[in-house]
C-alpha positions in Angstrom: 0.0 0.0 0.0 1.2 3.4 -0.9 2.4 6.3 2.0 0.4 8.9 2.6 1.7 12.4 3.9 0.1 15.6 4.5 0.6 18.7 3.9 -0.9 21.4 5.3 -1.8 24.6 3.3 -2.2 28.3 5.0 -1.9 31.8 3.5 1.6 32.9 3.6 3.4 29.6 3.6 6.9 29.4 2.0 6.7 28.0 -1.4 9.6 26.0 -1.9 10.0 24.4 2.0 6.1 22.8 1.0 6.8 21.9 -2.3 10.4 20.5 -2.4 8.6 18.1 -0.2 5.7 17.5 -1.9 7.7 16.8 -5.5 10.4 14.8 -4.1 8.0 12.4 -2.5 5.3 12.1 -5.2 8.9 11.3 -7.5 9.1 8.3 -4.6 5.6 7.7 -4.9 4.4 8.8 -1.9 0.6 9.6 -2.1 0.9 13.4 -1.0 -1.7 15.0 0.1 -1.7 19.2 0.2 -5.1 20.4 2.1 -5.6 23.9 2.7 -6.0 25.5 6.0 -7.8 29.2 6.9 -8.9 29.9 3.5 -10.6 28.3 0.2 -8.3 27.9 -2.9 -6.0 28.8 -4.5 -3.7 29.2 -1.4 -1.2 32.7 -2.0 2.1 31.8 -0.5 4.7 34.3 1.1 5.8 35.1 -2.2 2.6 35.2 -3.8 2.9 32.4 -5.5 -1.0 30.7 -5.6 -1.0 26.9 -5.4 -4.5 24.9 -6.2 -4.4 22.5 -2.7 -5.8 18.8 -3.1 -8.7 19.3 -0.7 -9.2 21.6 2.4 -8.1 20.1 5.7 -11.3 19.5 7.2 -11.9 17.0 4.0 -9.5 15.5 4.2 -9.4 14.6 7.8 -13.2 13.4 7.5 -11.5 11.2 4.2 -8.6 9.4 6.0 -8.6 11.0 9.4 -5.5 10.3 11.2 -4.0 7.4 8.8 -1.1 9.3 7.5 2.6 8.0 7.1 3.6 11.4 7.8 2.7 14.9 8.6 4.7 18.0 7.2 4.6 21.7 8.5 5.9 23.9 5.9 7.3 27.4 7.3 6.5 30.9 6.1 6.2 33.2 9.3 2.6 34.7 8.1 1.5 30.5 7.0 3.1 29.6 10.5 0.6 32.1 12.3 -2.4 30.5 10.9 -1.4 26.5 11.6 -0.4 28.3 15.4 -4.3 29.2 15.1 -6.0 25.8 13.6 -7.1 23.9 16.3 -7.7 21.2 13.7 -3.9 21.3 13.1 -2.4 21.3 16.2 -4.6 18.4 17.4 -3.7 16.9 14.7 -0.3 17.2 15.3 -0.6 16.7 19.2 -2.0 13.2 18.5 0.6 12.6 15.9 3.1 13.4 18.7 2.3 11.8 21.5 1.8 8.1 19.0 5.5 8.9 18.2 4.7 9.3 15.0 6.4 10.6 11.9 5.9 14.5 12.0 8.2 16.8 10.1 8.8 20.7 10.2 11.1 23.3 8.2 12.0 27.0 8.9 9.1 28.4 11.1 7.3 25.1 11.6 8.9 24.0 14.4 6.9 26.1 16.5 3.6 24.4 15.5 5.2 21.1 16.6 6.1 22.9 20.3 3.0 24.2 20.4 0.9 21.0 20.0 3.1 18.8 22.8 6.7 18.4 21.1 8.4 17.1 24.4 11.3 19.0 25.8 14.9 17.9 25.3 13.7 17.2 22.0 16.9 17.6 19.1 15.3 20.6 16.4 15.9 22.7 14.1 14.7 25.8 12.7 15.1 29.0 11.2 17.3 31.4 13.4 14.0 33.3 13.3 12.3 30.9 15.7 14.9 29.9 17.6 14.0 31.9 20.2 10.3 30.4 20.3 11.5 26.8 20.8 11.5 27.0 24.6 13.1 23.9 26.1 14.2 22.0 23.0 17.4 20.9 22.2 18.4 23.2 19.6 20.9 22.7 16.4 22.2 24.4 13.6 22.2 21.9 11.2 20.6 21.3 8.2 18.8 18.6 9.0 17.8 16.8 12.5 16.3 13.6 13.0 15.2 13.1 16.8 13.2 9.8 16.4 10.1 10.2 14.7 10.5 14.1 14.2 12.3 15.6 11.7 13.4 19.5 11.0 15.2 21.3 9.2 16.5 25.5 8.6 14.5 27.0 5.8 14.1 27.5 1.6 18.3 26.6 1.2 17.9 23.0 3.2 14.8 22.2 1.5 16.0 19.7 -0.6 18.1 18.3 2.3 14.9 18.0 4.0 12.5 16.4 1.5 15.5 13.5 1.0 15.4 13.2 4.8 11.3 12.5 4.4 11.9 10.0 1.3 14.9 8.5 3.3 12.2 7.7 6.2 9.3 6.8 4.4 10.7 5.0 1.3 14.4 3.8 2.4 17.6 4.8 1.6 18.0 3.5 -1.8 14.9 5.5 -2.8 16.6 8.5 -1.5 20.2 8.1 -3.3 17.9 7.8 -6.4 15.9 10.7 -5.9 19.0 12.6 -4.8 20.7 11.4 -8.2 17.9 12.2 -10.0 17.4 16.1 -8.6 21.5 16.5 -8.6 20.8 17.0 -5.2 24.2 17.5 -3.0 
């Protein structure tokens, strides 16, 4: 049976940390799911780039409720502010959490996952930015950090760095080196 990841959708997210992700797994075929969050379609990103999402959050959480492989917060500061406000998504993320399951977050993002439950101690990464809003978590400047079931990563430059993290866990490292080859990904 195929993955299936989310990814959540709000006005002012940062185009390429949600859709690195979203390309480099639907290359692995992932079954990638974008739902939007706050506001009907398109969904205007931080750079006013407007993306058509799949379906709107509350669909599809009444669709497949919490069966995902993986659930990925893209950053954005002004996106960020509106997940920080979902109820919907920080539930969602709070149960994903506390399961131990696999819950990923780039640039801003990481404060959605603290903000839903993320226990301290916990190794993350973020954008300098947000560094400060981490409270009690085990902070790191590199690209990429893998604390058990959550991954993180810095922003737009470590995107692709990120996205081969979520293939790597999802699909296995062979899928990765291929996708990596495949992007000329460093």
């Amino acid at each position: 049976m195929k993955k299936r990841v989310l990814v959540p959708l709000a006005p002012g997210f940062e185009e390429v940390e949600a859709l690195t992700p979203v390309d480099f797994l639907r290359r692995a075929d992932v079954h990638v799911v974008t739902a939007s969050v706050g506001a009907p379609n398109p969904i205007t990103g931080r750079n006013r780039v407007r993306v058509m999402a799949d379906i709107d959050l509350d669909e599809a959480l009444a669709e497949w409720g919490d069966d995902w492989d993986a659930v990925v917060i893209p950053g954005g500061a002004p996106g960020v502010e509106r997940l920080l406000a979902s109820d919907t998504v920080l539930a969602l993320v709070a149960r994903r959490l506390q399961a131990k399951q696999l819950t990923a977050a780039i640039c801003a993002g990481p404060r959605v996952l603290v903000k839903a439950g993320l226990a301290a101690g916990t190794k993350v990464t973020s954008n300098p930015d947000a560094r400060a809003e981490l409270g009690a978590m085990d902070y790191s400047e590199d690209a990429v950090v893998i604390d058990g079931a959550v991954i993180t990563s810095r922003g737009p430059g470590t995107a692709n760095a990120f996205a081969l993290a979520l293939v790597e866990a999802l699909c296995g490292a062979d899928k990765a080196a291929e996708i990596r080859k495949k992007t000329v990904s460093a």
